[in-house]
TIMARTI-900683 format. One line per field, with one value per residue (C-alpha): residue in three letters; x, y, z. Coordinates in nm, 3 decimals. Example, Ala and Ser with C-alpha at 12.3 -4.5 7.8 and 13.67 -1.06 7.14 Angstrom:
BEGIN
res ALA; SER;
px 1.230; 1.367;
py -0.450; -0.106;
pz 0.780; 0.714;
END
This chain:
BEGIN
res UNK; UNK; UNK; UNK; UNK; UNK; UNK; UNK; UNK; UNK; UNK; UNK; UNK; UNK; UNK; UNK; UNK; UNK; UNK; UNK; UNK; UNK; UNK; UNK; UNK; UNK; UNK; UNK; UNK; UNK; UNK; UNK; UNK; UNK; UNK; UNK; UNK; UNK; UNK; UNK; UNK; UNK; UNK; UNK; UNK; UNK; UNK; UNK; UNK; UNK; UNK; UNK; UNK; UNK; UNK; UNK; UNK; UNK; UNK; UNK; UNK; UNK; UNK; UNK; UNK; UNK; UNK; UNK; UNK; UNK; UNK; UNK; UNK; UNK; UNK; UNK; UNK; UNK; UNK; UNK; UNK; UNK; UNK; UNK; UNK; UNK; UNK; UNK; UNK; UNK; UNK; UNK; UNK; UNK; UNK; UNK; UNK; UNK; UNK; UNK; UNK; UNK; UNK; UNK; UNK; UNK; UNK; UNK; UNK; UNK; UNK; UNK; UNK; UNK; UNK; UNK; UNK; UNK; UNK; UNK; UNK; UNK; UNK; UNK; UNK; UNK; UNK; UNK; UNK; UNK; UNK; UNK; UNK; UNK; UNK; UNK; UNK; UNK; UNK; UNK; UNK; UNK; UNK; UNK; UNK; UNK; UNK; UNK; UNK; UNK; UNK; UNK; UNK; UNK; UNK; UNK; UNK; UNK; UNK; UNK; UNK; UNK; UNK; UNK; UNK; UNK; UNK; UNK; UNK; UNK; UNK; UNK; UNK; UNK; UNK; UNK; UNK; UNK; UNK; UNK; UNK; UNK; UNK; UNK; UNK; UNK; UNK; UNK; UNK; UNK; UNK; UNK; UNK; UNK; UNK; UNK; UNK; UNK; UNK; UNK; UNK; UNK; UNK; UNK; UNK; UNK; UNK; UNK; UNK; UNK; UNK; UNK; UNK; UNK; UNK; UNK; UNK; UNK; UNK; UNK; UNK; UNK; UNK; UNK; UNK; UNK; UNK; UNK; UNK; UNK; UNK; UNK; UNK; UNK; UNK; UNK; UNK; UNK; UNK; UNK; UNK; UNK; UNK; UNK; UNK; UNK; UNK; UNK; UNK; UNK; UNK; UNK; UNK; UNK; UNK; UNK; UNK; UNK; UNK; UNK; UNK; UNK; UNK; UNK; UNK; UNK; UNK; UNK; UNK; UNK; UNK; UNK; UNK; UNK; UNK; UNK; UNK; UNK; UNK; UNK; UNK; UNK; UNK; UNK; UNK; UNK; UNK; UNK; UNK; UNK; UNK; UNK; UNK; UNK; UNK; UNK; UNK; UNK; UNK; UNK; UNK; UNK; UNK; UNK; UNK; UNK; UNK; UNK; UNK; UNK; UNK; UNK; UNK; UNK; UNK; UNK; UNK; UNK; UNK; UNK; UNK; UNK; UNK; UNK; UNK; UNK; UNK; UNK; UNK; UNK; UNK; UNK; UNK; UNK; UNK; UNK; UNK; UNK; UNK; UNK; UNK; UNK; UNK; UNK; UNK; UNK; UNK; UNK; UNK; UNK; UNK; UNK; UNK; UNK; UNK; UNK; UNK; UNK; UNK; UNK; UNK; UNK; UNK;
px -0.964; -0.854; -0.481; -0.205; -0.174; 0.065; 0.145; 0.363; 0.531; 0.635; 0.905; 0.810; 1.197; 1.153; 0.783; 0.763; 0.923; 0.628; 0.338; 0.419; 0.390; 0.014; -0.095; -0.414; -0.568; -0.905; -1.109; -1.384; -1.107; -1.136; -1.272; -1.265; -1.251; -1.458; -1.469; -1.785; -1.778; -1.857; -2.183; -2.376; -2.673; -2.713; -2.732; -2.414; -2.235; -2.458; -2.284; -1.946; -2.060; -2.162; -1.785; -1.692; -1.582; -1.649; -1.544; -1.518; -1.329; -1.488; -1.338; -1.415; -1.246; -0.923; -0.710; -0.428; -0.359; -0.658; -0.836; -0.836; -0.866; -1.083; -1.268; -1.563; -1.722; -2.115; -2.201; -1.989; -2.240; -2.494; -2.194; -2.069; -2.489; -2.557; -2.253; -2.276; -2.658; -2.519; -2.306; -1.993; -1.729; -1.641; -1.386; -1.240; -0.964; -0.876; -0.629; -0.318; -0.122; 0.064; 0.409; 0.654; 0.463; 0.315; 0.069; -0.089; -0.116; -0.231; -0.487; -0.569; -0.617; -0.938; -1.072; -1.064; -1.259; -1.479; -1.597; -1.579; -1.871; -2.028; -2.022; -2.160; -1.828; -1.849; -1.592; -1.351; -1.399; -1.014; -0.928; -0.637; -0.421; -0.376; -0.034; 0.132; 0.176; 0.385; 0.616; 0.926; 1.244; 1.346; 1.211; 1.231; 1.029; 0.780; 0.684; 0.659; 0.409; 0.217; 0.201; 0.105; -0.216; -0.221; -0.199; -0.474; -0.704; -0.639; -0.705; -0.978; -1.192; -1.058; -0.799; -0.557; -0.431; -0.162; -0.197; 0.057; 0.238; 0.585; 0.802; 0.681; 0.711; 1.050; 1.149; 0.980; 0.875; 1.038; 0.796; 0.968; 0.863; 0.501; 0.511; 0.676; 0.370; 0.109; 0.178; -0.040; -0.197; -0.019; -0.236; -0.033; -0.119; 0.164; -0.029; 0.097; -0.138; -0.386; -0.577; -0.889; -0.860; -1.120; -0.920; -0.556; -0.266; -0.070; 0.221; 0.299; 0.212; 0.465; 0.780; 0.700; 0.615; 0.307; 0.064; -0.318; -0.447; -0.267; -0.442; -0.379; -0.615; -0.671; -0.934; -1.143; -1.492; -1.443; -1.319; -0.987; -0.938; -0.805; -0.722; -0.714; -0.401; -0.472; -0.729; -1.056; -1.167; -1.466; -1.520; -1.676; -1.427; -1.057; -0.769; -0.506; -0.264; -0.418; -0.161; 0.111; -0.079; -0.055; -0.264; -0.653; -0.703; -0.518; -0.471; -0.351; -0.007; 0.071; 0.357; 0.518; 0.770; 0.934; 1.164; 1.117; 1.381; 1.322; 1.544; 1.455; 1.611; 1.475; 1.647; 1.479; 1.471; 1.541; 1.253; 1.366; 1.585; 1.511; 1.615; 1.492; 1.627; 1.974; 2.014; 1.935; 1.713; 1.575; 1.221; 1.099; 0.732; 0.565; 0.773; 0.591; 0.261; 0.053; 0.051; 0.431; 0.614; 0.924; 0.780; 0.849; 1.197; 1.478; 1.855; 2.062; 2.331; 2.155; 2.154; 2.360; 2.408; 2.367; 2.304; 1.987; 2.090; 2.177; 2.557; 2.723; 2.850; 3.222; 3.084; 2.863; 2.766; 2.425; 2.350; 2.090; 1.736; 1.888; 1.664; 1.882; 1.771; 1.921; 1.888; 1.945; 1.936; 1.859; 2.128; 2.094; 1.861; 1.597; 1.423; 1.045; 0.931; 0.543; 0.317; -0.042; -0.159; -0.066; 0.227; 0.564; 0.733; 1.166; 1.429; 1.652; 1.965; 1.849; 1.516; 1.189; 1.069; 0.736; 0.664; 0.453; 0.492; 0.495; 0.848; 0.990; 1.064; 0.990; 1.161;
py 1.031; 1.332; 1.298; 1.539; 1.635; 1.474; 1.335; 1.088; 1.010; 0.639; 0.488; 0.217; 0.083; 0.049; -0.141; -0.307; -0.657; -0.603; -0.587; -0.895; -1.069; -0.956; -0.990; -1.167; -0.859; -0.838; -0.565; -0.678; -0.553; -0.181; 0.023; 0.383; 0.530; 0.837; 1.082; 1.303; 1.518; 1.226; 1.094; 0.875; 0.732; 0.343; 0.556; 0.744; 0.399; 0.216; 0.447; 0.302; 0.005; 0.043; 0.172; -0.207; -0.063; -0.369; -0.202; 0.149; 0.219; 0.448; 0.717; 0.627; 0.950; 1.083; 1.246; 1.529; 1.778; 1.952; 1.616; 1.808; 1.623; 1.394; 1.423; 1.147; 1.099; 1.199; 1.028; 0.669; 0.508; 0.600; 0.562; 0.182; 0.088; 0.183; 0.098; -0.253; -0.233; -0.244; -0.525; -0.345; -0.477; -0.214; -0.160; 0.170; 0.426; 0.659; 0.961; 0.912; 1.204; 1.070; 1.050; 0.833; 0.831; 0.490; 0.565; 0.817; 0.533; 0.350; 0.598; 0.678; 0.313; 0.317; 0.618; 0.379; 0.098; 0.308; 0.511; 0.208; 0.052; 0.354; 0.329; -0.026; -0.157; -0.537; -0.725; -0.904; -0.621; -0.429; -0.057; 0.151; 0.337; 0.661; 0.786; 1.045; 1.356; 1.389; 1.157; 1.154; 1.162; 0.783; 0.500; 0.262; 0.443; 0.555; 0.179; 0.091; 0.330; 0.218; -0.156; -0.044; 0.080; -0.231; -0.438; -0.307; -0.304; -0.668; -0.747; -0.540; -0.848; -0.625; -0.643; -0.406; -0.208; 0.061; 0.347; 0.589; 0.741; 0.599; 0.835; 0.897; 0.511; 0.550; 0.842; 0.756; 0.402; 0.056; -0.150; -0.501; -0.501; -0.423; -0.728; -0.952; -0.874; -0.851; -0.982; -0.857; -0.557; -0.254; 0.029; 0.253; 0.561; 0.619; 0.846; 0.853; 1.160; 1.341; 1.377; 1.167; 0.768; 0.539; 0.235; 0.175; 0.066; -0.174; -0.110; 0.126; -0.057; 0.032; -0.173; -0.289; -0.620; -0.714; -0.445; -0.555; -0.212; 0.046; 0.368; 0.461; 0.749; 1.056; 1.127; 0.813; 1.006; 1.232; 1.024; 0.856; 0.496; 0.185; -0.127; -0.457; -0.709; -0.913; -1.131; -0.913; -0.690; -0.815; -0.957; -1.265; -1.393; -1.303; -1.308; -1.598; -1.406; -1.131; -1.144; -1.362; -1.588; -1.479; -1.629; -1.738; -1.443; -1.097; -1.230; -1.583; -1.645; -1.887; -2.076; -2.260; -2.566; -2.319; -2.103; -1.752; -1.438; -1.067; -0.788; -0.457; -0.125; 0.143; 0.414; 0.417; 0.646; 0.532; 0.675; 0.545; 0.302; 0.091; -0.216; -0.549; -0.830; -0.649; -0.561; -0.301; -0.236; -0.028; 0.142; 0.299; 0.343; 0.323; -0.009; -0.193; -0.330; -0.111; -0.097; -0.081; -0.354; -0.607; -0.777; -0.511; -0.425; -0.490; -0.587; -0.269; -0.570; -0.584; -0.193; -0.014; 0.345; 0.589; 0.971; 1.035; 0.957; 0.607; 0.685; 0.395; 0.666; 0.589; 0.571; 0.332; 0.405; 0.485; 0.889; 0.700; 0.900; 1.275; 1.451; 1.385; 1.215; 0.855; 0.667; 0.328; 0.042; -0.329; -0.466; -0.860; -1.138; -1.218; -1.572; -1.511; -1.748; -1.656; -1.407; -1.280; -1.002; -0.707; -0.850; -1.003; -1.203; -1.236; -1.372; -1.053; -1.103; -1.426; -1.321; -1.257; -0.987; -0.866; -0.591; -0.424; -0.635; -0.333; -0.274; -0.621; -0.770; -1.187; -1.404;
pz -0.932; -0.750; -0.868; -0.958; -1.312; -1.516; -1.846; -1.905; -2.257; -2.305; -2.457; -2.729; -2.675; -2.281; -2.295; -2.608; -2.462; -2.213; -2.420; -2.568; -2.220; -2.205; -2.571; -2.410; -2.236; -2.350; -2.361; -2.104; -1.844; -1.918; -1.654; -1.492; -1.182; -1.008; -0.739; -0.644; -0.927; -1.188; -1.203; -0.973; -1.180; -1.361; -1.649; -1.618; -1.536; -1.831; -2.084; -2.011; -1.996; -2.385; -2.458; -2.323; -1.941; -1.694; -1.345; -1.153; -0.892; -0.642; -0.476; -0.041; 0.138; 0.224; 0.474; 0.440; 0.170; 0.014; 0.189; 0.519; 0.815; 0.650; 0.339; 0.299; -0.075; -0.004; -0.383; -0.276; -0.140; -0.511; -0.738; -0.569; -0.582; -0.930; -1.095; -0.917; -1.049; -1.459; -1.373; -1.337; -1.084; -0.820; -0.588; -0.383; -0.336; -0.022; -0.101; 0.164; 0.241; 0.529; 0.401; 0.629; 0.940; 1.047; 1.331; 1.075; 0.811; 1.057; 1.110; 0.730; 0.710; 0.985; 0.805; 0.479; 0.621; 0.836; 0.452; 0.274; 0.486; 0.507; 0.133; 0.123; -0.021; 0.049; 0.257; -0.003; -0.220; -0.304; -0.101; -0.331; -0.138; -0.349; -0.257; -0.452; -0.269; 0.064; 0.071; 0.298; 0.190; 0.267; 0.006; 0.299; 0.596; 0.315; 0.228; 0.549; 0.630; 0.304; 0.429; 0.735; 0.578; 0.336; 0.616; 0.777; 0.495; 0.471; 0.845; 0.806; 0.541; 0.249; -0.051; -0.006; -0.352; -0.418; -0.661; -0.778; -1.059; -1.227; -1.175; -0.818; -0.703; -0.847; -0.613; -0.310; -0.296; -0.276; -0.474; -0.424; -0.072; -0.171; -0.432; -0.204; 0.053; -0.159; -0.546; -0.852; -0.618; -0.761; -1.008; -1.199; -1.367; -1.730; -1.962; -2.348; -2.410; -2.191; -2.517; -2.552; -2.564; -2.610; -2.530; -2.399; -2.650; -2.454; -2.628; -2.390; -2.066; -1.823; -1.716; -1.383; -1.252; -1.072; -1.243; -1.144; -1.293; -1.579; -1.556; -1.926; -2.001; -1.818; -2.049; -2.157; -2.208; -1.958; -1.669; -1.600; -1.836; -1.680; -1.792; -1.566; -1.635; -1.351; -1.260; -1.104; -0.850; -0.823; -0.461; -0.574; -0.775; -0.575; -0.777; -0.766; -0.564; -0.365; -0.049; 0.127; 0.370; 0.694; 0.982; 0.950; 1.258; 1.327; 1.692; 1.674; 1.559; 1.281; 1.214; 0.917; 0.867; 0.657; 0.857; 0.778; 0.808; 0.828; 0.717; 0.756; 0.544; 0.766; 0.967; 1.307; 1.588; 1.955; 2.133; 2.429; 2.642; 2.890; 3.132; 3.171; 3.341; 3.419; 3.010; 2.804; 2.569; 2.282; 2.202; 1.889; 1.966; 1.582; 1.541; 1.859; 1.926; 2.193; 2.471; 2.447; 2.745; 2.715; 2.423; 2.217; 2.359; 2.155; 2.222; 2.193; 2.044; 1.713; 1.651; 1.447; 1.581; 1.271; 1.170; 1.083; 0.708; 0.806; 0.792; 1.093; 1.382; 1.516; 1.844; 1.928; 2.309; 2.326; 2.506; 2.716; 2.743; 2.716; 2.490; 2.209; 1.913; 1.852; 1.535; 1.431; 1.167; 1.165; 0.964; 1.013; 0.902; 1.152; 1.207; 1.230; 1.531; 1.435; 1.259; 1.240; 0.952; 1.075; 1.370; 1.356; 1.623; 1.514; 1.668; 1.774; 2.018; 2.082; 2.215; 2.069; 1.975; 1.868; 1.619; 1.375; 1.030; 0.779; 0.902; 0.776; 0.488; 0.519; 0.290;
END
């Protein structure tokens, strides 16, 4: 996997309570994961297969960094064929370099479909979002550029996956808004040794909850070792919980007896303001649907005037479209009136709003 370097060292006294919880891992749930420079033959993916590793996951493309403006894997297509050809499960991975920024997740995550099909990944089959370099400096406006993509990997007919490090989720990453989204769907690379290992020792799985796939090994015969907690990638057989439910189409709105709130822990900018009906209202353009009109506008009542820091500013009265940047924060609990995969409609003001769904939290 075309990762940063790193090694890891685990603490038995911080995992060992875990390991107990998944004392039934078996080893028919190893696997491995490979880029372009690994092999491409049924041969090259037979010979795991004899070691007891039951899935790869395939690196699709990627996009920023050393990825360029868009790096597509020419062996994909060969390696997803032949390892599916030994019986392996199979599944995919797109490097994502796009730090906070939502309309370039959004674009990452239309690079990611377009190379998986190119690769002949089939629909149901899970997309990792590799996401370890290039973060911004806010946990919350990172994640919501990661569900963004997530989201639209789902929409898309696919399973939607995140990959990262430990100790990077922990600096830049809220993980308990990925869970919440989708459950059982994160990958997680904590090394004990880069030093050779034939099979993982889960007595040093790491503390987190809702772990589908422990990257263990960064050297398991040459290639990175992996170990599957969770269910299966395989397409055929979906796991238990892949995702919250959202609506059977990305276009028609569902609704529930349930009601539904959103929060939401970002700092936003004010792109713009604008009327309506005699009242005012604000604009941030990633947060909206496009094309951008009154649905998306939102009561300047509910904002909370802030530095860009998300420190409250003494003075509330908005500067009102002069070239100076405005930001803001959501601080109350929203009712969600409908929802599709990838949109929101809440309750803001009293009037509904419509919005991007990576940006809220629903409970």
């Amino acid at each position: 996997m075309n990762k940063l370097k790193r090694m890891v060292i685990a603490s038995v006294g911080a995992v060992a309570f875990f390991g107990a919880m998944i004392t039934g891992v078996s080893a028919n749930t190893n696997g491995i994961d490979v880029a372009s420079y690994q092999g491409t033959t049924t041969s090259y993916f037979n010979s795991f297969k004899q070691v007891g590793d039951k899935f790869t996951m395939v690196k699709l493309g990627g996009r920023g960094g050393g990825e360029g403006v868009h790096y597509s894997n020419p062996s994909a297509y060969s390696q997803i064929k032949n390892a599916d050809a030994v019986g392996m499960q199979t599944g995919g991975y797109f490097w994502g370099e796009f730090g906070d920024s939502v309309a370039e997740a959004s674009y990452h995550a239309q690079l990611a479909i377009q190379d998986a099909q190119n690769a002949g990944l089939a629909k149901g089959s899970y997309i990792a979002l590799d996401y370890e370099a290039g973060a911004g400096s806010n946990k919350a406006n990172n994640t919501t550029a990661i569900l963004t993509f997530m989201d639209q990997i789902y929409a898309a007919g696919y399973k939607p996956m995140f990959y990262s490090y430990t100790s990077y989720v922990n600096s830049y990453v809220d993980l308990s808004r990925i869970n919440a989204r989708y459950p059982n769907a994160l990958w997680l690379a904590w090394y004990l040794t880069t030093a050779h290992q034939a099979t993982p020792d889960m007595n040093y799985f790491p503390n987190y909850s809702n772990v589908k796939i422990w990257q263990y090994a960064d050297n398991h015969f040459g290639v990175d070792g992996n170990v599957m907690v969770v269910g299966s990638i395989d397409n055929s057989k979906p796991t238990e919980q892949v995702a919250a439910k959202p609506s059977q189409s990305t276009n028609v709105p569902s609704t529930t007896n349930k009601t539904h709130y959103a929060t939401f822990s970002g700092i936003y900018v004010a792109d713009y303001w604008t009327q309506w009906n005699g009242k005012i209202y604000g604009v941030n353009k990633d947060m909206g649907i496009p094309v951008i009109d009154y649905n998306n506008y939102m009561p300047i009542s509910a904002f909370t005037l802030t530095d860009r820091y998300g420190n409250k500013l003494r003075n509330q009265t908005i500067q009102g479209n002069n070239g100076n940047t405005e930001y803001f924060t959501l601080n109350g609990q929203y009712k969600v009136l409908s929802q599709t995969a990838t949109a929101v409609q809440v309750e803001i003001g009293g009037e509904p709003v419509w919005m991007m769904k990576s940006f809220a939290t629903i409970k």
